[in-house]
N, C-alpha and C positions, 0 to 999 in steps of 0.2 A: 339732628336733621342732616348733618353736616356729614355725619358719619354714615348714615343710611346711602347717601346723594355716591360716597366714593364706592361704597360698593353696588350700588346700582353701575357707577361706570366699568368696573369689573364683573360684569355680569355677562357670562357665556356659556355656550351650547357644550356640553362637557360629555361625550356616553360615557367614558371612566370616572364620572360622582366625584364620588372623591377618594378614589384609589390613587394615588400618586404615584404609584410603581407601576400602575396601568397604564397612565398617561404617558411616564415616562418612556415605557416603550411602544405605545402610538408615535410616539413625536420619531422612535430612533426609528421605528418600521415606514413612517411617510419618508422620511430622508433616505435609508437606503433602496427602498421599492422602488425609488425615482430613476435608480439609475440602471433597475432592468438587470442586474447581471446573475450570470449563475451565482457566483462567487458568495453576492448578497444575499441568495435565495437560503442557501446553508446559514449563511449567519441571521439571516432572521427566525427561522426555525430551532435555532440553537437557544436566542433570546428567547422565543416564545413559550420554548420547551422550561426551559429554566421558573420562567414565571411562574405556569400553569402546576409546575412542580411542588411549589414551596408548598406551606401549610398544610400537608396532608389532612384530610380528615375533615377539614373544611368545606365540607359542599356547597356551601353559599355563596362565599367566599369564590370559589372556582366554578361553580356557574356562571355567578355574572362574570366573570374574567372570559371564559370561553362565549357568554353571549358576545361583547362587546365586540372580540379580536374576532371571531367568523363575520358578524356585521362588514367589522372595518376590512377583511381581507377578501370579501367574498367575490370580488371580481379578477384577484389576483391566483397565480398559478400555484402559491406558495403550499393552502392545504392539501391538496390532492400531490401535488410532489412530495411533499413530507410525508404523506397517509403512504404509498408505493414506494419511500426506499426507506421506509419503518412498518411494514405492515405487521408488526405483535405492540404495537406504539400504542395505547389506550386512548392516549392524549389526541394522537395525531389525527387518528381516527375519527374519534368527536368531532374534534375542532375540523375536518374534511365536512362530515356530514352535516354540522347543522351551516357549513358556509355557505353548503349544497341550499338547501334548504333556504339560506337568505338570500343566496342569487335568485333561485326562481320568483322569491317571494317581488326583490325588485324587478326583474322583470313580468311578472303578475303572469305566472302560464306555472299548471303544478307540475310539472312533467319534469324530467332529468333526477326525479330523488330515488329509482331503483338499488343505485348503485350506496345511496347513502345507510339503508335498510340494511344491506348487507355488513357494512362498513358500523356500524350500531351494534348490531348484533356479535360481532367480532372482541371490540370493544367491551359488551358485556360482559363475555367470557374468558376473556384477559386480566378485566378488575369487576370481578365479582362484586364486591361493596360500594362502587363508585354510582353513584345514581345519574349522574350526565348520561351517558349509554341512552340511557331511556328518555330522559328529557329529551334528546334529538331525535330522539325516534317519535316520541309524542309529537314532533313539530312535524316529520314527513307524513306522521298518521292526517294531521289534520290538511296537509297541502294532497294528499291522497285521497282525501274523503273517504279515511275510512268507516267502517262499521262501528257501529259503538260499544259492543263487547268486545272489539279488538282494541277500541280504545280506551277503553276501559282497563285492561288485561293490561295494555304499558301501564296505564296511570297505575294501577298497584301497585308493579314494580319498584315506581318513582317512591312510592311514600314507606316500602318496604325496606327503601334506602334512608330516605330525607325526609319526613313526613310531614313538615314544612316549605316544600322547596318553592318560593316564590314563582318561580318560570314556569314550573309542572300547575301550580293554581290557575296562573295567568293564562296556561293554552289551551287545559280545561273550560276556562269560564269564554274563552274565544269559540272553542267547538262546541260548545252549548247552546251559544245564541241561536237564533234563526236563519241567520243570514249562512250560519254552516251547520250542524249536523243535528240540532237540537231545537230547543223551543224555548219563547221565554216564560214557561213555569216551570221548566230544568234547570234556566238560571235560575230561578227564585229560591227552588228545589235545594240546590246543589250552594248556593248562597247562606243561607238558612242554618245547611247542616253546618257550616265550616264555622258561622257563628257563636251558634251554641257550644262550640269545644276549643278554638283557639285562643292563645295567650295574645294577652292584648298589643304584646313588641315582637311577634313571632314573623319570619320575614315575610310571610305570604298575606300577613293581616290586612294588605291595601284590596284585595280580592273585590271586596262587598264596596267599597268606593268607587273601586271601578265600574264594577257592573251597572252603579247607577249612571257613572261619567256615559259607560256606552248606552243608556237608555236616552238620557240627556241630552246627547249628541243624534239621536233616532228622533226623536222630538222636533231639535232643529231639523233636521233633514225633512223634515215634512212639507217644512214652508207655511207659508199664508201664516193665518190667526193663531195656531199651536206655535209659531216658532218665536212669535213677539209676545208670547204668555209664557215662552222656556222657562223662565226664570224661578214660576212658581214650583215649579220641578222639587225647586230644593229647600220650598216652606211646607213640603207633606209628606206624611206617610213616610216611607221607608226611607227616603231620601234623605230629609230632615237629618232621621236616627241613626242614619250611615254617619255623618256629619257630627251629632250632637255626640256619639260617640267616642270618638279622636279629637275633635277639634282645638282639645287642651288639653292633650298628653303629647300627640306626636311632637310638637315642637320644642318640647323640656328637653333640657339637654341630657344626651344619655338614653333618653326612652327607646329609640330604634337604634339598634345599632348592627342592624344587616346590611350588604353590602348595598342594596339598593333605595337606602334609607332617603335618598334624598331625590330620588324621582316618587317617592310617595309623597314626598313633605311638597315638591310640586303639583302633584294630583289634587294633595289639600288647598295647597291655597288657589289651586285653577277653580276647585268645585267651588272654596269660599265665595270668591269673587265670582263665579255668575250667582250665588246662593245671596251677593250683598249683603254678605256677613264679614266687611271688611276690616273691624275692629280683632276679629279673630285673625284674619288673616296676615293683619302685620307682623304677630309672633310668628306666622309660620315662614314669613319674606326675611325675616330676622334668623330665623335656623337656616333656610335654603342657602345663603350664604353665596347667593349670585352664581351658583352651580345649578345652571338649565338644563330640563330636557325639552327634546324636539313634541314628544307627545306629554299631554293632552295641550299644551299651546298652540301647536301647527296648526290646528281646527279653525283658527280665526285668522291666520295669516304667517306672515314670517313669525318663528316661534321667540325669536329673543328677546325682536319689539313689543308681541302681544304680552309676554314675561313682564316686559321693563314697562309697559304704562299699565297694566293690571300695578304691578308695585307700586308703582304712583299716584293711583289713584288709592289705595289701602295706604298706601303712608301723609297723603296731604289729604286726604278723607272727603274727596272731590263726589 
């Protein structure tokens, strides 16, 4: 208990998981961004460059690296400077457009991603085998509303590269819903098929949990009598067998080991704990290893607190 208790108090909001060298240079890019100067704008591109560099081959690997660092730079000048005094820079490129892409998304208006399409497609043709190219372009199709044969048309691409790639699943199963370009027997559809053929530790396998998390979360949005019965969501039907599926593999040590293993091992134990499957969920509080994400806990409030008294309540079995 004692031990569970010290890392509950090291329990924090992390978009780098547990990449260490990705942290590392989060930590060295907040410190020099602060002080604004050109000087620092070259040497943060230099780090960046370097990072995104290593592992070739690795597209998992350097997706989530490229998701995290346009997140955390996307209101800074740093990619579009980099992307214009490297314009054959593959990297730079990327990392420009999908920052494009997370600026609008925080400020919630889809406009400004023209320039990002162009900047993708360059990209493409510079690193042929690279599948990011297209995972950012999947993200401006969906902030575009595009057509779904043209959405379609990247996502091939995507899997033509990576046929796994976690972020090309996750923007898929977003532009399928209702709420943007699809319907939900697309999701069901398109849930289904990824089902029947993917390895059980493949990085995209959180796909089908999600989709329930976002049904889940439609359920509560409803309000009245559905929202204080939510719970039953995840004693039936698909829901359950999303669940009964992973509930005791993802958290062995070893089982996942993509880059984004451990915001799935949080989706697990978010779905366990509204699911009052909390005996389950302690092994998976016990892998997460106090490394938080902001989503699917944000739903209920500050996401660290709603993390640390869900863990509390699975580990003191309140």
């Amino acid at each position: 208990m004692g031990f569970l208790s010290s890392r509950r108090k090291r329990a924090r909001v992390a978009p780098e998981l547990d990449d260490q060298e990705l942290g590392r240079l989060l930590k060295s890019l907040l410190a020099t961004t602060r002080t604004g100067t050109i000087a620092t704008t070259d040497l943060c591109a230099a780090q960046v460059s370097r990072l995104l560099d290593q592992d070739p081959g690795d597209w998992d690997r350097r997706t989530h690296r490229i998701s995290v660092l346009a997140d955390f730079l996307a209101a800074s000048r740093l990619p579009r400077s980099w992307a214009a005094r490297e314009p054959r820079n593959a990297t730079a490129l990327v990392l420009h457009a999908w920052s494009q892409v997370a600026q609008t998304h925080d400020q919630d208006r889809p406009g400004d991603t023209d320039d990002a399409v162009e900047s993708c497609l360059r990209a493409a043709e510079l690193a042929p085998d690279d599948p990011t190219p297209w995972v950012a372009l999947l993200q401006v199709a969906r902030r575009q509303r595009w057509k779904q044969p043209q959405v379609f048309g990247v996502w091939n691409e995507v899997l033509a590269r990576d046929r796994w790639n976690r972020e090309a699943y996750m923007n898929m199963l977003g532009y399928l819903t209702p709420e943007e370009g699809g319907s939900r027997l697309q999701v069901l559809e398109f849930v289904d098929a990824l089902v029947a053929r993917v390895p059980a530790n493949a990085p995209c396998v959180a796909t089908e949990l999600t989709a329930q998390v976002f049904q889940y979360h439609a359920i509560l949005g409803r309000g009245g009598y559905e929202a204080l019965v939510a719970r039953t969501h995840w004693s039936q039907g698909m829901a359950a067998q999303a669940l009964d599926r992973v509930a005791h593999t993802w958290g062995q040590p070893g089982f996942l080991r993509h880059a984004k293993a451990r915001a799935d091992l949080n989706l697990l134990a978010y779905a366990l704990m509204a699911g009052d499957r909390r005996a389950e969920a302690r092994a998976v509080f016990e892998a997460i290893g106090g490394v938080v994400t902001a989503w699917p806990w944000h739903m209920g409030g500050d996401p660290l607190a709603e993390f640390e008294q869900a863990q509390r309540r699975a580990t003191v079995g309140l």
